[in-house]
GULO-679623 format. One record per residue (C-alpha): residue number from 1; residue in one letter; z, y, x. Coordinates in steps of 0.25 Angstrom, whole numbers. Layout:
[pt NUM 'A' [Z Y X]];
...
end
This chain:
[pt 1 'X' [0 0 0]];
[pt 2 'X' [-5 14 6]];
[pt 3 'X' [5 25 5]];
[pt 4 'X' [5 37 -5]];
[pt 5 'X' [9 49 6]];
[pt 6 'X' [18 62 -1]];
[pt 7 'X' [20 73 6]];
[pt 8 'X' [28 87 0]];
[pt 9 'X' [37 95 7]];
[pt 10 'X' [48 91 -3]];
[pt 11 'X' [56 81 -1]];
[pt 12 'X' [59 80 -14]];
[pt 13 'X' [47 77 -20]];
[pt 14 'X' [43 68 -9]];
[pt 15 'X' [54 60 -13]];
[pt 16 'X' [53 60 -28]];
[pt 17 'X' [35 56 -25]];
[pt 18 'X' [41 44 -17]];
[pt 19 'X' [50 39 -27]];
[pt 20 'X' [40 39 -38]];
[pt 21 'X' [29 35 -31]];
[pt 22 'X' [38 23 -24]];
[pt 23 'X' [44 17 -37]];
[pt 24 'X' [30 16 -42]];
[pt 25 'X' [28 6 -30]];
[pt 26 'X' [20 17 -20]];
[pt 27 'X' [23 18 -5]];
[pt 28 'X' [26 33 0]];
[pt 29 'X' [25 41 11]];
[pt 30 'X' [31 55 10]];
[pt 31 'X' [32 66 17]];
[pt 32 'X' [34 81 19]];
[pt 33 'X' [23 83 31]];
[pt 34 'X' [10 86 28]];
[pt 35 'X' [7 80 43]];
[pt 36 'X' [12 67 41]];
[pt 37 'X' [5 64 26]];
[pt 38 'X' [-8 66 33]];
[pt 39 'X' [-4 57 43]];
[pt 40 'X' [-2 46 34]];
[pt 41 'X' [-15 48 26]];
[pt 42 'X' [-22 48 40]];
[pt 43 'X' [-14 33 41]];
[pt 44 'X' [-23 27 30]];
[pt 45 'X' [-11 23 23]];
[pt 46 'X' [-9 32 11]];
[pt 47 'X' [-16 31 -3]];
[pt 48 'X' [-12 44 -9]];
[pt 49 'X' [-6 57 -4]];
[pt 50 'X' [4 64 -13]];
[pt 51 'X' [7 79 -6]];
[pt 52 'X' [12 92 -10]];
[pt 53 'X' [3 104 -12]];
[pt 54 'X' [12 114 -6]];
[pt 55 'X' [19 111 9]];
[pt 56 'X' [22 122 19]];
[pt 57 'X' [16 115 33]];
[pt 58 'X' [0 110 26]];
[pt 59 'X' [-2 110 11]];
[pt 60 'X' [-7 101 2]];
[pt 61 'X' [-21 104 0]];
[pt 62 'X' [-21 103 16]];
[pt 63 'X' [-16 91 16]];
[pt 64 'X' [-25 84 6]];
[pt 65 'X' [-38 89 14]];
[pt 66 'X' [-32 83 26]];
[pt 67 'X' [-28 70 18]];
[pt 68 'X' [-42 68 12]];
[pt 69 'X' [-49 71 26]];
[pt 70 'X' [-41 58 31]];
[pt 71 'X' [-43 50 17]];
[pt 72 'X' [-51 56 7]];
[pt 73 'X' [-49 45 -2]];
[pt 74 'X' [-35 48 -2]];
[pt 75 'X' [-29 52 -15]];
[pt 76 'X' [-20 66 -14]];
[pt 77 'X' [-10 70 -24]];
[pt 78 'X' [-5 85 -24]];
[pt 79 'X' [9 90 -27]];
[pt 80 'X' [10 102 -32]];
[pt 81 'X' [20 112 -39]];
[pt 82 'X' [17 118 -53]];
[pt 83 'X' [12 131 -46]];
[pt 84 'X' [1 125 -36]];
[pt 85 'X' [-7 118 -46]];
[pt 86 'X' [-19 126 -42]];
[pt 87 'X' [-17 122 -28]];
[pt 88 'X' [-16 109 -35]];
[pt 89 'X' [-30 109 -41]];
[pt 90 'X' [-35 113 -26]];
[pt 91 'X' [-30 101 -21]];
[pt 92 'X' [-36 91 -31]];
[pt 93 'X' [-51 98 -30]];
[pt 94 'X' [-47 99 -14]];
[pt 95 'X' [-47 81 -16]];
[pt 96 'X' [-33 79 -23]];
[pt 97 'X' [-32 67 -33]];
[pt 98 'X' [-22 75 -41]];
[pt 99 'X' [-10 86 -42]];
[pt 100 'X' [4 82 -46]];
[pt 101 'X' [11 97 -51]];
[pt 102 'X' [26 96 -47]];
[pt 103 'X' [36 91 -54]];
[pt 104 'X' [29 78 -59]];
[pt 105 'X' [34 66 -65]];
[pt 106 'X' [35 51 -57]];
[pt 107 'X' [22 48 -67]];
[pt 108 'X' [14 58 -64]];
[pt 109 'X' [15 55 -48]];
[pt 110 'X' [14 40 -52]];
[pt 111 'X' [2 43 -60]];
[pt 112 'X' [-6 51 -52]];
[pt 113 'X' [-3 42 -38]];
[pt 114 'X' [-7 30 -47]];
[pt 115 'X' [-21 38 -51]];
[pt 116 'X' [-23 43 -34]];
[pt 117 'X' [-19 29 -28]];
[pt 118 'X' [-30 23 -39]];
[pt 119 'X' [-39 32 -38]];
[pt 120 'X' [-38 30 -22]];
[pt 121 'X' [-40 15 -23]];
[pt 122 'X' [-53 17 -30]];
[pt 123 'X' [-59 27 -22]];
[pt 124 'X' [-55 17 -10]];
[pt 125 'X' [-61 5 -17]];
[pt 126 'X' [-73 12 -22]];
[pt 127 'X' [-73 16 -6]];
[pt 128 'X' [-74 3 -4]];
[pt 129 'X' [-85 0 -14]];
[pt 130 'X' [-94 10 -10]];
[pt 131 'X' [-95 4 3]];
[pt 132 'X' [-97 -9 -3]];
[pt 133 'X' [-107 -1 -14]];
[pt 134 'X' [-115 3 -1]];
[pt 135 'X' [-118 -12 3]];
[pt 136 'X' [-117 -18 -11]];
[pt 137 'X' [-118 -10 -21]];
[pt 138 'X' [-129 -1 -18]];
[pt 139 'X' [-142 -3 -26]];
[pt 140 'X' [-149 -5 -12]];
[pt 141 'X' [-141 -17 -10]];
[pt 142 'X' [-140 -26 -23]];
[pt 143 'X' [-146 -38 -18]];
[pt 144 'X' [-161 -41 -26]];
[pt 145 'X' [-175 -38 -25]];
[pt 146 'X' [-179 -44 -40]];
[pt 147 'X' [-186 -34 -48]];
[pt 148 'X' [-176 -38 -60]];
[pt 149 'X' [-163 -32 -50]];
[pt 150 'X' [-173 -19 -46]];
[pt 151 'X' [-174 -17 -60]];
[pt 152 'X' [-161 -15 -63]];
[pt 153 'X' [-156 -8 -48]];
[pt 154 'X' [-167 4 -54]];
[pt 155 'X' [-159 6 -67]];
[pt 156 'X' [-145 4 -60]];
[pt 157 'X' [-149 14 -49]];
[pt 158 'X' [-152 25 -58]];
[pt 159 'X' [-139 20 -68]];
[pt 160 'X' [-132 22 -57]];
[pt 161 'X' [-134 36 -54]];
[pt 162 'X' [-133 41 -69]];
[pt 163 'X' [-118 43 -77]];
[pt 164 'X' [-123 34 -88]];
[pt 165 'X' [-115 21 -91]];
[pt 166 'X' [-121 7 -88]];
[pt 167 'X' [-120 -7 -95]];
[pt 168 'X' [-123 -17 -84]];
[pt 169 'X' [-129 -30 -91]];
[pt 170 'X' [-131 -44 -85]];
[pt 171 'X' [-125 -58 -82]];
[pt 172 'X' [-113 -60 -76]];
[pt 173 'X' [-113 -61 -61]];
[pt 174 'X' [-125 -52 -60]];
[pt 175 'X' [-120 -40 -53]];
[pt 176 'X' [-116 -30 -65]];
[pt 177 'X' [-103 -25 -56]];
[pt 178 'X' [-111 -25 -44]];
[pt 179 'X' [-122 -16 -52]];
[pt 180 'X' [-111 -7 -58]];
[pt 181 'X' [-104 -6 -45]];
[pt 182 'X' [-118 0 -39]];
[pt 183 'X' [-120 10 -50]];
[pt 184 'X' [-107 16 -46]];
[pt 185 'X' [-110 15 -31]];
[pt 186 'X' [-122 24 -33]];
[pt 187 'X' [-117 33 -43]];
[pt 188 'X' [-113 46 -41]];
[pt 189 'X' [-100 39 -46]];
[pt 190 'X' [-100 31 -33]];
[pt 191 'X' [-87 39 -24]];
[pt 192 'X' [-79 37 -37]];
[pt 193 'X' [-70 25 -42]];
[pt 194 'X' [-80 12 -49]];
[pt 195 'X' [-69 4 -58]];
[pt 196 'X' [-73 -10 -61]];
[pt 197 'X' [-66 -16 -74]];
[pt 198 'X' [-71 -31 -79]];
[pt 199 'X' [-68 -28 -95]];
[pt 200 'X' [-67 -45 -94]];
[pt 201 'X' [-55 -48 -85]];
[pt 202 'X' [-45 -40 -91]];
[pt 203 'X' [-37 -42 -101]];
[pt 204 'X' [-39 -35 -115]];
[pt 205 'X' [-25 -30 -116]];
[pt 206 'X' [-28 -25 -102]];
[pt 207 'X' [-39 -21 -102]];
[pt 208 'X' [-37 -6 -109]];
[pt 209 'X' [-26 -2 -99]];
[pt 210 'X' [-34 -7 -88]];
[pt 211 'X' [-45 1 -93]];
[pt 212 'X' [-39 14 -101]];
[pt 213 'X' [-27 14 -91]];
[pt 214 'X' [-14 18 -99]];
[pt 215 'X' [-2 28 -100]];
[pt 216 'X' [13 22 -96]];
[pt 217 'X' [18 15 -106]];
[pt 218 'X' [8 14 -115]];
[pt 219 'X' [11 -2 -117]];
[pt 220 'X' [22 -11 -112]];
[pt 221 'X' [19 -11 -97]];
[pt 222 'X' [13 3 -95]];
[pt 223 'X' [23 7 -84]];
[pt 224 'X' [13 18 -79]];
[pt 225 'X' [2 23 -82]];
[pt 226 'X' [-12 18 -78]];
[pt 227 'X' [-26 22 -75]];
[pt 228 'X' [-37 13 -82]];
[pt 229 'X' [-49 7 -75]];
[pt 230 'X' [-58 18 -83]];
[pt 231 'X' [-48 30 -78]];
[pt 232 'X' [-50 25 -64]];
[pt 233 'X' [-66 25 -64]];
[pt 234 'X' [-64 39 -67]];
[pt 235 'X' [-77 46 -58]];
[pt 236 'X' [-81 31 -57]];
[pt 237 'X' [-89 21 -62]];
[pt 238 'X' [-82 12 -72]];
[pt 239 'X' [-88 -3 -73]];
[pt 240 'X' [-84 -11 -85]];
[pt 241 'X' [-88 -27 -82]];
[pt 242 'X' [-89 -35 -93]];
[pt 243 'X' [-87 -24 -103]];
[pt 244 'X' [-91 -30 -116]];
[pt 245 'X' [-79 -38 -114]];
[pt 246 'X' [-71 -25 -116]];
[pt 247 'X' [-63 -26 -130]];
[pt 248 'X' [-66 -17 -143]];
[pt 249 'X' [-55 -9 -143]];
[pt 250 'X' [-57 -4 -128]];
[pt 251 'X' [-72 -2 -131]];
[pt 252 'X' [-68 9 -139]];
[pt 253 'X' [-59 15 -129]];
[pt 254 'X' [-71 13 -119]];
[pt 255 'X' [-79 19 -127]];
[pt 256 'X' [-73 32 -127]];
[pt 257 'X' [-71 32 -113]];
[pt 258 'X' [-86 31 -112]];
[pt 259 'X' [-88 41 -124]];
[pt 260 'X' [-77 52 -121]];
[pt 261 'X' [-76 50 -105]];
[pt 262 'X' [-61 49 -107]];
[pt 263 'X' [-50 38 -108]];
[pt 264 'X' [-35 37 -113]];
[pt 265 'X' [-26 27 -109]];
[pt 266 'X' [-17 17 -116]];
[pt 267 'X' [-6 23 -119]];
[pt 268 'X' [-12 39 -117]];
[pt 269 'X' [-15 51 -124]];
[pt 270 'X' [-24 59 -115]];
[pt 271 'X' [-39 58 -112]];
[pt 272 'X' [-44 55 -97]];
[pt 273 'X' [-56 60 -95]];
[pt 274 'X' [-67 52 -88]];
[pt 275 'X' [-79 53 -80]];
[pt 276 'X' [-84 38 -76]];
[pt 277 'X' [-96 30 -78]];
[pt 278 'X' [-96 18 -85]];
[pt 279 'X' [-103 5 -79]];
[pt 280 'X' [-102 -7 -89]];
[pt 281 'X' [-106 -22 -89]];
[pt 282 'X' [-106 -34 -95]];
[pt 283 'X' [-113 -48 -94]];
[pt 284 'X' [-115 -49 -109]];
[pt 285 'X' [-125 -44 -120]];
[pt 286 'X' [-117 -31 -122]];
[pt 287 'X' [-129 -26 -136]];
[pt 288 'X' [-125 -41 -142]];
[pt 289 'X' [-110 -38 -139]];
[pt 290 'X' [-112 -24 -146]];
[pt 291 'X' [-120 -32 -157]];
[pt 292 'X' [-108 -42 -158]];
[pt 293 'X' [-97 -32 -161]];
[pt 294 'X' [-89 -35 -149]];
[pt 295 'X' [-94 -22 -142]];
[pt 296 'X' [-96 -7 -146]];
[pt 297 'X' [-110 -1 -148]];
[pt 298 'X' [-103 12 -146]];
[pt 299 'X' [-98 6 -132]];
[pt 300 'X' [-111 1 -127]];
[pt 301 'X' [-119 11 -130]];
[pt 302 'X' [-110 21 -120]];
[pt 303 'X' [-109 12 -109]];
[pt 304 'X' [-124 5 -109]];
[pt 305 'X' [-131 20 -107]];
[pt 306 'X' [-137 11 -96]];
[pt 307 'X' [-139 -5 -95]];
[pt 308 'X' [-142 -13 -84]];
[pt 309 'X' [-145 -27 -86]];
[pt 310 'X' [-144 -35 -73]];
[pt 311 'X' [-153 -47 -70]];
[pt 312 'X' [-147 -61 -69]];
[pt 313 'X' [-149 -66 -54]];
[pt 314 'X' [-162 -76 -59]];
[pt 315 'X' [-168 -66 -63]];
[pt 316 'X' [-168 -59 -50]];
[pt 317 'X' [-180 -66 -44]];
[pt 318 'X' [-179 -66 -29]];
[pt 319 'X' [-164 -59 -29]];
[pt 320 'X' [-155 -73 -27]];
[pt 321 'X' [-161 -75 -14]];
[pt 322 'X' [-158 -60 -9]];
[pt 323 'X' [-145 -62 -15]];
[pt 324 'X' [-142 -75 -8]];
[pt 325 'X' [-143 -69 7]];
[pt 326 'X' [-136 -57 0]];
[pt 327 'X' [-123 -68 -3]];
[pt 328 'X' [-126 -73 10]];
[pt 329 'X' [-123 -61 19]];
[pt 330 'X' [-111 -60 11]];
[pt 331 'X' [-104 -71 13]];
[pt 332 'X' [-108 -74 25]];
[pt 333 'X' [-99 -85 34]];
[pt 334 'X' [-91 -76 44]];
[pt 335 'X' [-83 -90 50]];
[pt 336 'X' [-97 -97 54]];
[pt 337 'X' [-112 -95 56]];
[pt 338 'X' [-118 -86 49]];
[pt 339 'X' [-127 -91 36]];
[pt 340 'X' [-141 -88 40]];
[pt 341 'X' [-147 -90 25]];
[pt 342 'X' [-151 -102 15]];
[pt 343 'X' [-159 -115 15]];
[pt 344 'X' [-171 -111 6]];
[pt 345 'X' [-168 -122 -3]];
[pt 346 'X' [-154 -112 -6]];
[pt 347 'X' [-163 -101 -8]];
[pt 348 'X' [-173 -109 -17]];
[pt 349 'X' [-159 -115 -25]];
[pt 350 'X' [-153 -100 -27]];
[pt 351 'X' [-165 -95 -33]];
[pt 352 'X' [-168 -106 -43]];
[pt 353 'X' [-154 -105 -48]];
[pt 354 'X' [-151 -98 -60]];
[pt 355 'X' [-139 -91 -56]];
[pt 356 'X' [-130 -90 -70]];
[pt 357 'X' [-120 -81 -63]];
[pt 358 'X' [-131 -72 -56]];
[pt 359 'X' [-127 -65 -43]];
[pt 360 'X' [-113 -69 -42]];
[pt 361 'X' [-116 -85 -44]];
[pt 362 'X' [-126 -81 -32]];
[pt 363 'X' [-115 -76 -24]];
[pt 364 'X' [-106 -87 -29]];
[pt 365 'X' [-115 -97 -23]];
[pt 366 'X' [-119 -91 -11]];
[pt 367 'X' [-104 -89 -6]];
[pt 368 'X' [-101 -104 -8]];
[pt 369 'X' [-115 -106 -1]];
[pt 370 'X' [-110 -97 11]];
[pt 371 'X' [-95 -104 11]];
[pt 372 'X' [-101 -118 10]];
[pt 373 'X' [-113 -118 22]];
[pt 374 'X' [-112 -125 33]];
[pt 375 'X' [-126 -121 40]];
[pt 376 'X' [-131 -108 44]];
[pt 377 'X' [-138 -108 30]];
[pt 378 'X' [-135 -112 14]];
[pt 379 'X' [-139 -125 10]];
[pt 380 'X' [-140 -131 -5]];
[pt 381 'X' [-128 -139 0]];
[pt 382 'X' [-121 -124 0]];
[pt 383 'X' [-125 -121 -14]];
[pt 384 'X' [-118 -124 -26]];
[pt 385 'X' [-122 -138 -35]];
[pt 386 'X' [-128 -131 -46]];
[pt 387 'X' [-136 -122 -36]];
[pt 388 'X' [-139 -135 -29]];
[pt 389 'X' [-144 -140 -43]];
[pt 390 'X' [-151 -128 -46]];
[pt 391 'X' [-160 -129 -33]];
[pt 392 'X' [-162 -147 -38]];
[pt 393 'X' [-166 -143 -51]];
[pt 394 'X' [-174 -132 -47]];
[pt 395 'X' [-183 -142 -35]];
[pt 396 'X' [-184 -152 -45]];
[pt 397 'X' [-190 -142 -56]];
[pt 398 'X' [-201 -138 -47]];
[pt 399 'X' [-213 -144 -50]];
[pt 400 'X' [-217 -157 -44]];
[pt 401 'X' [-225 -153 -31]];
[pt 402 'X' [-237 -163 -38]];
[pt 403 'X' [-237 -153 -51]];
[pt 404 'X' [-253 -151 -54]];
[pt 405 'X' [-257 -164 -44]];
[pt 406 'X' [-251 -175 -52]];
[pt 407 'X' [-256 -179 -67]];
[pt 408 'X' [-247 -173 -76]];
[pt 409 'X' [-241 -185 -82]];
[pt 410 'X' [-236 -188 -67]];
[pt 411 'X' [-231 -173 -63]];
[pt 412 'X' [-225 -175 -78]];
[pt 413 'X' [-216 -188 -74]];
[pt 414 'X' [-215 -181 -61]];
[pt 415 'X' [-208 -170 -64]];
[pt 416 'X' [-198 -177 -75]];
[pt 417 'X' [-194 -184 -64]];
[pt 418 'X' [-190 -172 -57]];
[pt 419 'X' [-183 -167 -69]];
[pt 420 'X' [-174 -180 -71]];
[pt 421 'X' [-171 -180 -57]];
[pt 422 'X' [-165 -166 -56]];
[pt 423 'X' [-159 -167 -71]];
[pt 424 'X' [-151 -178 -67]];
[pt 425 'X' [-146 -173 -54]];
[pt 426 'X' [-141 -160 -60]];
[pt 427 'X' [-136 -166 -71]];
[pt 428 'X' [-127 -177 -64]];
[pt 429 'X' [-122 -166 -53]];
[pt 430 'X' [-117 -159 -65]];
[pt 431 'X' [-111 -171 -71]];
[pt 432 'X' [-105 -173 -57]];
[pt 433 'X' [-113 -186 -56]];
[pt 434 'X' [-105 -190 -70]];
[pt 435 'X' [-117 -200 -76]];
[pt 436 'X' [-110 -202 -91]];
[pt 437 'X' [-108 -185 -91]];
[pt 438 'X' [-124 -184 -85]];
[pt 439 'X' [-128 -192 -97]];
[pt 440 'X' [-121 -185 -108]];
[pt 441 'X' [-125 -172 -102]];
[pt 442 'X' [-140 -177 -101]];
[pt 443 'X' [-137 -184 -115]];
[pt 444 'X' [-142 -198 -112]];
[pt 445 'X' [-136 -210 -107]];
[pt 446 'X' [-131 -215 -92]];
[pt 447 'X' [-142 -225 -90]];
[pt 448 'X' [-151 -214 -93]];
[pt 449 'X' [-144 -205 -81]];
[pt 450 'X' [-144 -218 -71]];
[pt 451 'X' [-159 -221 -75]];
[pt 452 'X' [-162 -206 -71]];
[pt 453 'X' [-154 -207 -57]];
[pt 454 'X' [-159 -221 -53]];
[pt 455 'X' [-175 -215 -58]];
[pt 456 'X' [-172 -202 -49]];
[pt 457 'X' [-164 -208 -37]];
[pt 458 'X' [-153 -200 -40]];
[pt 459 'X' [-138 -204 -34]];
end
């Protein structure tokens, strides 16, 4: 835990901050030398500096410029009495988070330490992601050639530098996060917070003050007071997965969030206003939801102003390839040789898969494929057992190399024969090798299965 750093030339209120700020589970450094706070920020150990405006050896607006030249993702809280507030103003427009007019109660300081230690954690993490967006999440770098994924990078590209609010459409495991996550990246949005909420996950009775926030004591429980996910996007981008998940009775609270551009929380009386941009997604039909009942046309009118469908990975012709080497380079053996690539047959298995869980089953596979190699390159012994399958029944439906040379009553037995072959190999290694459950599944009798294995050579 980093420190929260008071400085002010009384004691007293030093002491009284350090008490407040301790019960409520912080750690504290106080102190009444303008010097020495400084030198603690240039540690890298403080979260949030909490200094008094008015000090006879270097004032506060001083010290904040020299505190955000060391960290200027450092959070600074003003101190001020009733008759400074102007200065007050200065400071916040100079980079303060915020001003706290002397006296103020234990709730107010917790309060607004809570909001500069959150809003702190986000600008780091959003730091973080948009070094991460730089190599990831930049259009330039979403793996795929396929006319069907350029398509949908054109409307995303210029989604992204409108205000609008976008529905993002498509399967699971196709990439609707990774997409939202871009939009935000290259968004005039981007320096400010992107809030991720998965409207599945949560609980429903949770979900309302993990998303509206609430006041102290608005239920059992509500000790303190708390900012919602929605609050927090504040500047931001706000991405809602799954939201046709989201209940009826917070639809309509959604709905004025995105109508009236404020929010009050459970518990609250006052309006917050808002300034955010709303990115939504879900893998489901959301017009045949609306159609349904289940979801408000009011609802999905505000947040569809743009929708983007993404493609499923099979019909990405070309991309499973680029995707593969893309996997590859990312998991990566760092304990033994490197992997230099694929045997073709891999290659020639991954594309004629169908791929039911899209990109993610892709990257599934090929992490267990890098984890299980024992050569230089990925084998179909590397490969899962339906990918293996994939690539049996996919060599045993091509068409015989005699097709057009034979007569067709000879290519016709021919290529039965194929077809019994690879039908009843898949079939017994999803039985696990189970004759009676084979039969029942193929609805015939055992003697029918033995007679196909002993016709085929099959163990």
């Amino acid at each position: 835990m980093d420190d929260i750093v008071i400085l002010d030339d009384e004691p007293d209120i030093i002491e009284s901050c350090q008490r407040i700020l301790r019960v409520a589970g912080y750690r504290c450094v106080a102190t009444t030398d303008p010097q020495a706070a400084l030198g603690s920020v240039e540690a890298e150990h403080t979260a949030l500096l909490l200094t008094d405006l008015r000090m006879p050896e270097l004032d506060g607006i001083e010290v904040l410029r020299r505190a955000r030249r060391i960290d200027r993702h450092l959070p600074v809280i003003v101190m001020t009495g009733f008759g400074t507030i102007e200065s007050a103003v200065v400071a916040v427009k100079e980079g303060a988070f915020d001003y706290l007019a002397k006296p103020f109660s234990a709730e107010q300081l917790q309060l607004t330490v809570e909001r500069a230690l959150t809003q702190r954690r986000l600008a780091l993490e959003n730091l973080h992601l948009r070094e991460q967006l730089r190599g990831t999440y930049g259009f330039e770098n979403i793996v795929g050639r396929s006319p069907a994924l350029q398509q949908v990078l054109e409307l995303v590209r210029k989604s992204a530098r409108s205000d609008a609010n976008i529905l993002i459409l498509g399967e699971s495991g196709t990439g609707k996060e990774l997409v939202a996550r871009a939009i935000h990246a290259n968004s005039p949005r981007s320096g400010q917070a992107f809030v991720a909420v998965d409207c599945a996950s949560l609980p429903e009775h949770l979900l309302e003050s993990e998303l509206f926030g609430h006041e102290k004591g608005a239920f059992t429980g509500a000790i303190n007071t708390k900012l919602g996910l929605i609050e927090l996007a504040n500047g931001g981008t706000l991405f809602l997965d799954e939201l046709a998940e989201l209940p009826s009775n917070l639809q309509v609270k959604l709905l004025r969030v995105v109508q009236e551009r404020q929010l009050r929380r459970v518990g609250g009386t006052r309006q917050i206003n808002l300034d955010l941009r709303l990115v939504s997604a879900t893998n489901r039909d959301l017009r045949k939801v609306v159609a349904g009942g289940k979801f408000r046309e009011d609802l999905y009118y505000r947040i569809a102003v743009i929708d983007i469908t993404l493609p499923l990975l099979r019909e990405r012709h070309g991309d499973v390839t680029l995707l593969a080497y893309a996997f590859l380079n990312k998991f990566e053996r760092r304990d033994t040789a490197p992997l230099q690539g694929f045997q073709p047959e891999v290659l020639e298995a991954l594309e004629a898969y169908s791929w039911p869980g899209n990109v993610r089953e892709l990257q599934n596979v090929i992490q267990r494929a890098c984890a299980l190699a024992d050569s230089d390159k990925i084998g179909l012994s590397d490969l899962s057992r339906d990918l293996r399958l994939a690539a049996q029944t996919h060599n045993s439906a091509s068409p015989p190399s005699t097709a057009g040379r034979l007569p067709l009553k000879q290519e016709k037995a021919r290529w039965i024969e194929q077809l019994e072959s690879a039908y009843i190999t898949e079939l017994l290694e999803r039985k696990g090798g189970n004759i009676s459950e084979a039969a029942r599944a193929a609805e015939v009798d055992r003697k029918t299965i033995h007679r196909l294995l002993n016709k085929h050579r099959l163990r």
